[in-house]
C-alpha positions in Angstrom: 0.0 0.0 0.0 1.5 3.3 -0.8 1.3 6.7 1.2 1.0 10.0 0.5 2.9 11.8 3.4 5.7 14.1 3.2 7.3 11.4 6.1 8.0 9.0 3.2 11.4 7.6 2.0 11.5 9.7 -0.8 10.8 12.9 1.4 11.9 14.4 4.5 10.3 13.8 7.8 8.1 16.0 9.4 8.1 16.5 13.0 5.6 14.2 15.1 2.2 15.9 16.5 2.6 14.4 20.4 -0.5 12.6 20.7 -3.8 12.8 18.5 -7.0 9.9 17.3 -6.2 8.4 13.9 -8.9 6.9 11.6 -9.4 4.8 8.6 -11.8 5.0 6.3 -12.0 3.9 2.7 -15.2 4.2 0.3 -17.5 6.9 0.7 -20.0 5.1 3.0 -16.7 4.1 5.6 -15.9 8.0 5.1 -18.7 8.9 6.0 -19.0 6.7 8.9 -15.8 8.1 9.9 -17.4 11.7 10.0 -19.7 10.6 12.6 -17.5 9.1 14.5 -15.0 12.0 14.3 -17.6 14.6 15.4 -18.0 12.8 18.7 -14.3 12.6 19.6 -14.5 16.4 18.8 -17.7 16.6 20.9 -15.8 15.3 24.0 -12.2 16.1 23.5 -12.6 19.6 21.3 -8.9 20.3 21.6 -7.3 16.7 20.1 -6.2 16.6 16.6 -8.2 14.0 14.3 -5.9 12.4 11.3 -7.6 10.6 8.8 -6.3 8.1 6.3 -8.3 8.1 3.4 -9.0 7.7 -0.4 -11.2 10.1 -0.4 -9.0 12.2 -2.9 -9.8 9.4 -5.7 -13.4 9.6 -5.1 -14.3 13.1 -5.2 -15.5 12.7 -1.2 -15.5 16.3 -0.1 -13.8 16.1 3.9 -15.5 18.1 6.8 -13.0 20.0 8.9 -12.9 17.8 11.6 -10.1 16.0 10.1 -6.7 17.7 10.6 -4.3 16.2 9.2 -6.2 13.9 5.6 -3.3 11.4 4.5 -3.8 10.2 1.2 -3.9 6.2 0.6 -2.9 6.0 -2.9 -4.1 1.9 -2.7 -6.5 0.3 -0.1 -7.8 -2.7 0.8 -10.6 -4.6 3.1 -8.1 -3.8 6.2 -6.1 -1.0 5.7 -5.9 0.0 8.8 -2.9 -2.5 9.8 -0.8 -0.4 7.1 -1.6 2.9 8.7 -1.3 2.4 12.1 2.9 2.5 11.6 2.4 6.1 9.4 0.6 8.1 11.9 1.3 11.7 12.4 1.6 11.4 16.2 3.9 10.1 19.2 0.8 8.6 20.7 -2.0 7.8 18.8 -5.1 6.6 19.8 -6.7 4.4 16.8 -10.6 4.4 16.6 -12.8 2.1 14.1 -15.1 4.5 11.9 -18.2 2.5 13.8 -17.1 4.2 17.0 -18.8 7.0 18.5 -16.9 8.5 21.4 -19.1 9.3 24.9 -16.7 11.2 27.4 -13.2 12.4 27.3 -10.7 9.9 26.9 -7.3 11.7 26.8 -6.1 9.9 29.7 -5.4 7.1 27.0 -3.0 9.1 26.3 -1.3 9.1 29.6 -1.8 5.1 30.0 0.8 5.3 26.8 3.8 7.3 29.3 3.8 3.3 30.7 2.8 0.7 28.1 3.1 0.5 24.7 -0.3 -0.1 23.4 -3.8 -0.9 24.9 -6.8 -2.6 23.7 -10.1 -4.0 24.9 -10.1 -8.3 24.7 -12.1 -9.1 21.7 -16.1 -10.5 21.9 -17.4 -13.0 20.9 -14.9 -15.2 21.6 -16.5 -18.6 20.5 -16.6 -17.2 17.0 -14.7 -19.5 14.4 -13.1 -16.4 13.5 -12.4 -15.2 17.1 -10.6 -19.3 18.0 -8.7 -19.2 14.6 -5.1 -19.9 15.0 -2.2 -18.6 12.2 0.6 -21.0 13.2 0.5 -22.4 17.0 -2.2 -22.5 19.3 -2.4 -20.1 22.6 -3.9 -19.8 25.8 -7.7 -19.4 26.2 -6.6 -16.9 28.6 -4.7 -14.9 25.9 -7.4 -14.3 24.1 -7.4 -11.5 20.5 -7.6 -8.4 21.4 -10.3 -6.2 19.4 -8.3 -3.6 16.8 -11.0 -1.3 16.6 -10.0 0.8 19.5 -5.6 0.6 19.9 -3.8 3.1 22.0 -0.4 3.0 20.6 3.0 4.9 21.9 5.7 4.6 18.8 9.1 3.5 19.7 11.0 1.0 17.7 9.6 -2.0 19.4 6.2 -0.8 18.4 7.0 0.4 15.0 8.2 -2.9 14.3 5.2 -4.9 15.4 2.9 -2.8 13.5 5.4 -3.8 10.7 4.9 -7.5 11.2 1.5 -7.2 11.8 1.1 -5.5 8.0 3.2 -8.2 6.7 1.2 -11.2 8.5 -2.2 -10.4 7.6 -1.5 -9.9 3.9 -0.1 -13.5 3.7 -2.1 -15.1 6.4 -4.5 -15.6 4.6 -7.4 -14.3 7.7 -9.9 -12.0 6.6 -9.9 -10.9 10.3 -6.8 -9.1 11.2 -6.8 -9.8 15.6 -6.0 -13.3 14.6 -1.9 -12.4 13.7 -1.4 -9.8 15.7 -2.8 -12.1 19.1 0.5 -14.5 17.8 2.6 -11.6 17.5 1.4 -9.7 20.8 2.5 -13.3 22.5 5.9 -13.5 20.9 6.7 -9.9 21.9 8.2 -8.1 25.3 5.7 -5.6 24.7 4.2 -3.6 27.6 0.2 -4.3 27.1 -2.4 -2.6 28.5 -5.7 -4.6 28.5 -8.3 -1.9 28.7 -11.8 -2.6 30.8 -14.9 -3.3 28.4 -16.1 0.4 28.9 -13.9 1.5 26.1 -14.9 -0.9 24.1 -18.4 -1.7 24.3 -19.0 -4.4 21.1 -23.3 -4.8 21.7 -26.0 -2.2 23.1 -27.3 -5.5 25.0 -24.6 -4.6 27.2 -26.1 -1.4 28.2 -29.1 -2.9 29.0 -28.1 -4.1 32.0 -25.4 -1.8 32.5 -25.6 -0.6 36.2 -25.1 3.0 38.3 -22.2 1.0 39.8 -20.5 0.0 37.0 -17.6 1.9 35.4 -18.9 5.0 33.0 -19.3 3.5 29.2 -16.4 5.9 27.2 -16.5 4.2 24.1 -19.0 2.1 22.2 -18.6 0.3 19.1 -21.8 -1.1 17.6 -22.3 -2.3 14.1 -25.3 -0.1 13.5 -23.0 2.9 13.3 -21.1 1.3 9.8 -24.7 2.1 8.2 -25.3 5.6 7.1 -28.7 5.2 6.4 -31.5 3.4 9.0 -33.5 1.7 6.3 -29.7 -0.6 5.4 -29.4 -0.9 9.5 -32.9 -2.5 9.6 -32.4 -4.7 6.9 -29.1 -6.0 8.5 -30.6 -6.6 11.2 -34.0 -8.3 9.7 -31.4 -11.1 8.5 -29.5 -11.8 12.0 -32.8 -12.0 13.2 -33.7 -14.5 10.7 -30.7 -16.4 10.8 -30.5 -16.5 14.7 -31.8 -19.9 15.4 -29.3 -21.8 13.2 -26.5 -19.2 14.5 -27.5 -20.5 17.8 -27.2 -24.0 17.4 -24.2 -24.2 15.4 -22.2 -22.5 18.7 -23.7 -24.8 20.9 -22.3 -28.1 19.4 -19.0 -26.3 18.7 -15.5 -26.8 20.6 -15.2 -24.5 22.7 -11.2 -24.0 23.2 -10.0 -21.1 20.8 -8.3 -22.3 17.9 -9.5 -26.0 18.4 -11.8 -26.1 15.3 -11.8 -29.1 13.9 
């Protein structure tokens, strides 16, 4: 995938911002997606600068000013993300899915960084044949993925070069999913890892529904209804998980349940 950043090989650096939210969104309805999402980051932490990776460029998408700095993605594909993640503009960088919507202030992510590396939220859904897959040696149920759509990342070389491997792995892994390569690398490294508590990553409004006065403040929830721009696609989604719920059901029941034993 190829950049369009004055930071590339063939230019000179540019100086880092210190710490700012990074997202990537490709395709006008992920762009616009990303807008959303953007506007409640703003909302909550007005003073943060927004980056957004993008090929919007290509596609004639007009940008809203809530993204400061737009990097240009000459080439995309289905993840992207795991290409970007090692380009971004800042020192710290906290790495939001365009299906995000931001509900407090959450700058002190940023302090979290001055003593681990990176932080993420443990992935749902862990029963999930794509959740148990293994790339080349199973793990510990106990080390379970860790969900990428909300990564607090400090760059240092360690970092830099797992975000490397990461690229490299998931474009000849094979995985449609992109957790299930970096869990194997995150376990090889010396990495300090945070694991951040569900709030900042809340996967399913169910969640909510019994969320209590004495539980932890949600921050941060990221729900599939907010990758669909208009309500009538939303409803249809749904309308076929509703549909297909029963044989979903089933099928989990009978499975293994130890990640990466699927056979």
């Amino acid at each position: 995938m190829s950049l369009e950043k004055s930071d590339t090989p063939d230019g000179p650096p540019q100086p880092l911002l210190k710490s700012g939210v990074v997202f990537v969104a490709t395709g006008a309805k992920y762009i616009a997606c990303a807008e959303a999402a953007a506007r409640s980051v703003r909302r909550h932490m007005p003073e943060v600068p927004i980056a957004l990776f993008t090929n919007a460029g290509q596609l004639g998408v007009t940008l809203s000013e809530v993204f400061d700095p737009v990097i240009e993605l000459e080439s995309v594909h289905h993840r992207s993300k795991v290409d970007c993640l090692m380009n971004s503009p800042f020192e710290k960088t906290l790495f939001l899915d365009a299906d995000i919507r931001v509900l407090e202030d959450v700058t002190e992510l940023f302090d979290l960084l001055e003593r681990f590396d990176m932080a993420m939220a443990h992935a749902h859904a862990r029963n999930r044949d794509a959740t148990r897959a293994v790339w080349t040696k199973a793990l510990p149920d106990s080390f379970p993925q860790l969900n990428t759509g909300v990564v607090a990342v400090r760059r240092n070389a360690k970092t830099q070069a797992l975000l490397q491997d990461w690229s490299d792995s998931y474009k000849t892994a094979g995985f449609r999913k992109d957790q299930v390569t970096l869990r194997e690398l995150l376990w090889a490294s010396d990495l300090r890892l945070a694991t951040l508590p569900p709030e900042y990553n809340i996967r399913y409004p169910k969640n909510l529904w019994l969320w209590s006065k004495r539980e932890a403040r949600p921050r941060i929830c990221h729900f599939r209804r907010y990758s669909f721009t208009k309500r009538s696609d939303w409803l249809m989604f749904l309308g076929k998980r509703i549909v297909g719920w029963p044989r979903r059901t089933a099928a989990r029941l009978v499975r293994p349940q130890r990640n990466g034993d699927i056979s």
